[in-house]
C-alpha positions as CSV (number, residue, x, y, z in Angstrom):
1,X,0.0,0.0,0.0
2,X,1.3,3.4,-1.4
3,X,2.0,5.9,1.3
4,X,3.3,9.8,1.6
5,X,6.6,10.5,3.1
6,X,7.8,13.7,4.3
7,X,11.1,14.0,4.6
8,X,14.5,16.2,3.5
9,X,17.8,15.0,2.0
10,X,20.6,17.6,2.7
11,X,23.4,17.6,0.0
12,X,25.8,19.8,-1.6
13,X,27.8,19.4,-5.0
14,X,25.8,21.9,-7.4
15,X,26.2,25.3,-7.9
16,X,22.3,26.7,-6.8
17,X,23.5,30.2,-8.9
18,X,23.0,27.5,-12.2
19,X,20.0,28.5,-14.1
20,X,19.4,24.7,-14.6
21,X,20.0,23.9,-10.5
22,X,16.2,23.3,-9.8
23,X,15.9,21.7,-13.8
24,X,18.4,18.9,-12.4
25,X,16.7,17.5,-9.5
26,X,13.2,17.7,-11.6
27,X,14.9,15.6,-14.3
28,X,16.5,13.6,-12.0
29,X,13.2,12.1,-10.3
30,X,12.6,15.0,-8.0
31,X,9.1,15.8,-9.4
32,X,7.6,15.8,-5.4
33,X,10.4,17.8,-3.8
34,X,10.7,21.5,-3.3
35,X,14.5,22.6,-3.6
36,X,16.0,25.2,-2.1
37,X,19.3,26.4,-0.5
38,X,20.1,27.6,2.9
39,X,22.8,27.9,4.8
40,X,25.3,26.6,2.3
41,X,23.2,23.5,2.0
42,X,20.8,22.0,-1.0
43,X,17.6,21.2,0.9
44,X,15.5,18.9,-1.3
45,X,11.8,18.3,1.3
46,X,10.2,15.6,-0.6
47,X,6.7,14.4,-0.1
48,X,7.1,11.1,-2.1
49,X,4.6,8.2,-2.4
50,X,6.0,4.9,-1.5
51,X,5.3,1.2,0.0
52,X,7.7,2.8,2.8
53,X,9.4,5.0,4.3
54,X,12.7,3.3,3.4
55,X,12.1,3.3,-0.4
56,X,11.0,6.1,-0.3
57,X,14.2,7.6,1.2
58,X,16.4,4.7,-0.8
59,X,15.1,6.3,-3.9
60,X,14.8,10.1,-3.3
61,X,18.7,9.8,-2.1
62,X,19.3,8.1,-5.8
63,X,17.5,10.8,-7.9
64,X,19.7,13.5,-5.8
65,X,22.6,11.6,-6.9
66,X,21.8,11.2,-10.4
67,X,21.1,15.0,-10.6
68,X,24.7,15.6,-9.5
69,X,24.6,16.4,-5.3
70,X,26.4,14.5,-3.3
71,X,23.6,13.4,0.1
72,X,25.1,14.3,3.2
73,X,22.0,13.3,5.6
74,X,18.3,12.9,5.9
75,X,16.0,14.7,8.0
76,X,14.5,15.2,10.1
77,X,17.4,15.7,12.3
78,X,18.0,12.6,14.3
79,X,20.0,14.6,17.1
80,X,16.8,15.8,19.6
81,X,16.3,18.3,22.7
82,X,14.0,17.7,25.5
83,X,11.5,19.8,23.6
84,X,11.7,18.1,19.8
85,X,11.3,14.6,22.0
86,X,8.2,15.9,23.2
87,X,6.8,17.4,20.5
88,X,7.7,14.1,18.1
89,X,6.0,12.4,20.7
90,X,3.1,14.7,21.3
91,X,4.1,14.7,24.6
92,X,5.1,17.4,27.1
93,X,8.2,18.4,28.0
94,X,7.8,18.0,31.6
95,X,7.1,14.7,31.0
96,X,10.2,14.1,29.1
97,X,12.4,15.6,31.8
98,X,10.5,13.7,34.0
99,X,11.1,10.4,32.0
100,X,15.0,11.4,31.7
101,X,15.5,12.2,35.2
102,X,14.5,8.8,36.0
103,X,11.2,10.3,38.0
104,X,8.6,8.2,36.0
105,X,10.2,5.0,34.8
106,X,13.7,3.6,34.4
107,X,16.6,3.2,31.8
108,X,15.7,6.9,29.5
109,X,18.6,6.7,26.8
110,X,21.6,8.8,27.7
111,X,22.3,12.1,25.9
112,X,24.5,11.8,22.9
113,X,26.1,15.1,21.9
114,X,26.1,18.6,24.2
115,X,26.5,16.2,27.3
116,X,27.8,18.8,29.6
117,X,25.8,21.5,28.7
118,X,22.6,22.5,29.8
119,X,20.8,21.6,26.3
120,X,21.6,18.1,25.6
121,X,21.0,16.2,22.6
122,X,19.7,12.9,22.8
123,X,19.7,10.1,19.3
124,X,16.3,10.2,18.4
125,X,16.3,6.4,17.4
126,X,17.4,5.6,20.7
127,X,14.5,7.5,22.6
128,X,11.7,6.5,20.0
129,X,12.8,3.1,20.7
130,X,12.9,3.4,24.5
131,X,9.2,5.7,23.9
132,X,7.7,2.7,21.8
133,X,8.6,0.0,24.2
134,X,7.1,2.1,27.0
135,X,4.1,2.7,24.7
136,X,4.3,6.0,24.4
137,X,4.6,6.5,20.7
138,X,3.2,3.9,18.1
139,X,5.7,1.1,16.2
140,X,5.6,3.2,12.6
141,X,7.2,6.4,14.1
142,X,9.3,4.5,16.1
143,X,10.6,2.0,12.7
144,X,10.9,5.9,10.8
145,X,13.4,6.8,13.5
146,X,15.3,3.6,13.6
147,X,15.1,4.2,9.1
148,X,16.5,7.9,9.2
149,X,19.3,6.6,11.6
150,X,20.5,3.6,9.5
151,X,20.0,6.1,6.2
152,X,22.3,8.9,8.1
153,X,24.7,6.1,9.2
154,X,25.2,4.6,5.7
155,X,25.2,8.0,3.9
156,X,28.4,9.1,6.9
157,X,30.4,5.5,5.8
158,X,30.2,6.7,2.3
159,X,28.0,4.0,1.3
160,X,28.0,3.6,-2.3
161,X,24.8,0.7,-2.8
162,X,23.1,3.0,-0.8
163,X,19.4,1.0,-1.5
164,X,21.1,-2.2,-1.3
165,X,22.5,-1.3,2.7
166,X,19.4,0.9,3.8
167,X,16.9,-2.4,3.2
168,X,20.0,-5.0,5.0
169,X,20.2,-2.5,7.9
170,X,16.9,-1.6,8.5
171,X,16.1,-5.0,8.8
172,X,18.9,-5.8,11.6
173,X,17.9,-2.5,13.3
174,X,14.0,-3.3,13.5
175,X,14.7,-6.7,14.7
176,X,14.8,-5.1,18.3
177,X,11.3,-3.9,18.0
């Protein structure tokens, strides 16, 4: 069954002052993305129909490639605050200080960047994992966590049968749930 997926593939490699830098990414498969370019990134926010959320990220990172980027990540961002955990989760963010502070149940994933400061960042496969199997959040938003992850981890090694590792990986990772 055909679904939508919202998502955005970060990349750099063209020049956006091209007057055929949008023309690429159309040509290229791109058809249900908006392109844009911020912050010395190519943001391509795709709303693509697919059987799920892992083809449909397998093949919006080829069509970036064939236009000529080269994918650095997916989002959204895997790295999460208090607040984004909460409003992922539709939650509040008392509760999730609550939850990390041990005052409501047991084991909250430990922060994984900004550890020292006073805005940590937490892997948000790790905590939609932890939210899931608390049932705080449903299985699908929990398997599009643990998807984005394996994507961003494969896309950091350089993986070059990107498709090929996102299905092998994905599979490995949701074996937990």
């Amino acid at each position: 069954m055909m679904e939508t997926y919202e998502f955005t593939v970060i990349a750099t490699g063209l020049d956006p002052q091209d007057e055929a830098f949008e023309a690429k990414f159309y040509d290229a498969g791109c058809d249900d993305a908006l392109v844009s370019f911020q912050k010395g990134h190519i943001l391509v926010d795709f709303c693509r129909e697919a059987e799920s959320l892992e083809e449909a990220i397998g093949s919006a990172v080829d069509n970036c490639r064939t236009a000529g980027a080269v994918v650095e990540r997916v989002e959204p961002d895997p790295l999460v605050s208090l607040s984004e955990i909460a409003a992922r989760s539709d939650m509040s963010r008392a509760a999730m200080t609550n939850y990390f502070k041990g005052h409501r149940s047991e084991g909250f994933p430990a922060p994984r960047a900004r550890v020292t400061t006073a805005s940590p960042l937490w892997d948000w496969s790790d905590v939609s994992l932890w939210l899931y199997k608390h049932d705080k959040i449903s299985k699908e938003i929990a398997i599009g966590a643990a998807v984005v992850s394996v994507a961003n981890d494969i896309l950091e090694c350089d993986g070059r049968d990107f498709r090929t590792s996102l299905h092998e990986r994905v599979r490995e990772k949701v074996a937990a749930f």
